[in-house]
C-alpha positions, 0 to 999 in steps of 0.5 A: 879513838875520840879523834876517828869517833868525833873528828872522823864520823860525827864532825860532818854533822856536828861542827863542834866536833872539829874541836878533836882535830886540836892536839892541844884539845886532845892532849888535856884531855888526856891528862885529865883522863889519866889523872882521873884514872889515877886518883880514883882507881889508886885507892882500889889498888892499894887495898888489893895490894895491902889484901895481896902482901905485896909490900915493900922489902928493906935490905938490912944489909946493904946499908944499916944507917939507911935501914933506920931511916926507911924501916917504917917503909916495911911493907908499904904496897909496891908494884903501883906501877901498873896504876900508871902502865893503866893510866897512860895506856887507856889515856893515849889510847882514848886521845891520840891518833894512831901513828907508828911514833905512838905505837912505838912508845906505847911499846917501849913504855909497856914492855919495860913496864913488864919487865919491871913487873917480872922484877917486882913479882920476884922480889915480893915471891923471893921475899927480898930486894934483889928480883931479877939480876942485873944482866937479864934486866939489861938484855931485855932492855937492849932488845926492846931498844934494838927492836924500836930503832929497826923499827925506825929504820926500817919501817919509816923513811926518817933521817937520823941526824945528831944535835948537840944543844947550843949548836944551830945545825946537827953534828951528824947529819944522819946516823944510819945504822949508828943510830942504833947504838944510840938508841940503846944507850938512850933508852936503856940508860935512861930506864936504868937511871930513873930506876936508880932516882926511884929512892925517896917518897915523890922523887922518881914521880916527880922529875918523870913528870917535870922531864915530860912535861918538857919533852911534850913542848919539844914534841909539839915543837917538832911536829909542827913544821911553822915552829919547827923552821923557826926553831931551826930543829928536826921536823917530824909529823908524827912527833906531834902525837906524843904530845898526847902520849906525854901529856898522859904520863903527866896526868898519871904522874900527879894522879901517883903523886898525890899517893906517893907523896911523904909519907907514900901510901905505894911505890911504884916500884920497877914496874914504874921506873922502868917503864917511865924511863923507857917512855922518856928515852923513846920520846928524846929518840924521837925528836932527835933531842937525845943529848938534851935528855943530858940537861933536862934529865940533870936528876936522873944523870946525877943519881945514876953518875953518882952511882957509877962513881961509888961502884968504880971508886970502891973497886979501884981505890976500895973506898967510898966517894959518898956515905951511899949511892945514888947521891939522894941516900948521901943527903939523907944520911948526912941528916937531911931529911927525905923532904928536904932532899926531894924537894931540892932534887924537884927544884933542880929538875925544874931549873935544869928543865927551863934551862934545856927549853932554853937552849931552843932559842939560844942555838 
């Protein structure tokens, strides 16, 4: 909206408005704005859930050694997804030029974001962790990715060509239709797996962030088409503007943080997770780094692996690989503190990060 007020209208009489034409300008103020958002209103929101009783359920039966150390957590505000769906949405809103790319992941972004909220919803008028079931979350996930592949497909004249890290030209030069498989394994995989990471105080938040502060350089990288030559990767003209988007989610991702840090005042909930995984998953399906998602998301492919692993071995072998899945409650009931895990989860969030950045130039 800022971009056709002060760029489009006024820039012809006041030449400091051109500033706005920057994505780079419009991105911090972006960030700014949804952290803004986020300190300021997350205090609100937390008093209304407090006054609501929509506060956390602890399954006692799933795990009791992890019921002693996470039963202080008993009736901490959840649901404060929404503080994030309000933060990106007016950010990007405010900041981004509209494009289909953008719409598109507002879309995905907010639909997931209700999904979670239906989940959410249910578990605290069920009063118990169980929400939804698993296969209607699933169904409604694949829909929302099939709508936005037919949407590319259909409405846009791009190609979809397969890059696999370290490898300088595609593996494929167009998907075609294939290309809406992948983008229901991305986008549903990845919601799903952020969802599984949201398990600890700071963890889900913090590698969301981390994974879109990466992929907000690799947006900007590919919709610029000097570096995107260089680089020797996809162009795309309209990637440039998730930037913005991305830099939003990285605004209200530390504007939560700060409230969701060990002890957490709120949890984000599903409403959160799904929400920011989706949004992760579209923006890799739209600068056609998708395999890449594998090595910059290193944290969401452990705990959701991980997860895979503890299912499968306990149906076949009828035994247990780790004390509990996802891998981050295996720490903990090894005695590491919640801290501790978090914080060396975070580390290797970054350094898988850098090292994905990296395969830009190695390729």
């Amino acid at each position: 909206m800022f971009y056709y007020v002060f760029f489009g209208w006024l820039s012809e009489s006041v030449s400091a408005f051109h500033v706005f034409k920057y994505i780079s300008v419009r991105s911090a103020g972006a960030a700014m704005t949804s952290l803004l958002i986020s300190l300021v209103l997350a205090p609100v929101m937390i008093r209304w859930l407090y006054m609501m009783k929509i506060g956390q359920e602890i399954r006692r039966d799933e795990c009791p050694p992890l019921h002693l150390l996470h039963k202080n957590k008993e009736g901490v505000p959840t649901m404060g997804g929404l503080l994030i769906l309000l933060s990106v949405c007016v950010s990007t809103l405010l900041w981004a030029q509209f494009s289909l790319y953008t719409f598109l992941a507002l879309g995905v972004f907010i639909a997931l974001g209700l999904l979670g909220l239906a989940d959410d919803y249910t578990k605290v008028k069920q009063k118990n962790a169980a929400g939804i079931s698993g296969k209607t979350k699933l169904v409604v996930q694949t829909l929302v990715a099939l709508a936005a592949a037919l949407i590319l497909i259909f409405f846009t004249k791009d190609t979809f060509p397969f890059y696999v890290p370290f490898l300088k030209n595609p593996v494929i030069e167009n998907l075609g239709y294939y290309y809406i498989i992948l983008a229901v394994l991305v986008i549903v995989g990845t919601s799903n797996a952020v969802n599984l990471t949201d398990g600890l105080d700071g963890l889900a938040i913090g590698t969301v962030t981390i994974a879109a502060m990466s992929y907000l350089i690799l947006a900007y990288c590919a919709g610029n088409v000097t570096i995107a030559n260089y680089l020797n990767i996809y162009y795309a003209r309209e990637a440039a503007e998730l930037t913005v988007f991305l830099a939003a989610i990285g605004g209200a991702g530390l504007g939560f943080l700060w409230y969701n840090a060990h002890p957490a005042m709120v949890f984000m909930g599903d409403t959160g997770s799904l929400a920011l995984g989706g949004a992760i998953g579209i923006t890799a399906l739209l600068v056609r780094k998708e395999v890449l998602l594998l090595i910059i998301g290193f944290i969401f492919v452990m705990e959701a692996f991980s997860d895979i692993l503890q299912v499968a071995s306990f149906k076949v072998r009828h035994k247990r690989i780790f004390r509990m899945a996802p891998i981050h409650h295996h720490f903990e009931i090894q005695g590491w503190p919640e801290t501790r895990v978090t914080a060396r989860f975070l580390i290797l969030a970054l350094i898988f990060a850098i090292i994905g950045l990296a395969t830009l130039k190695l390729q």
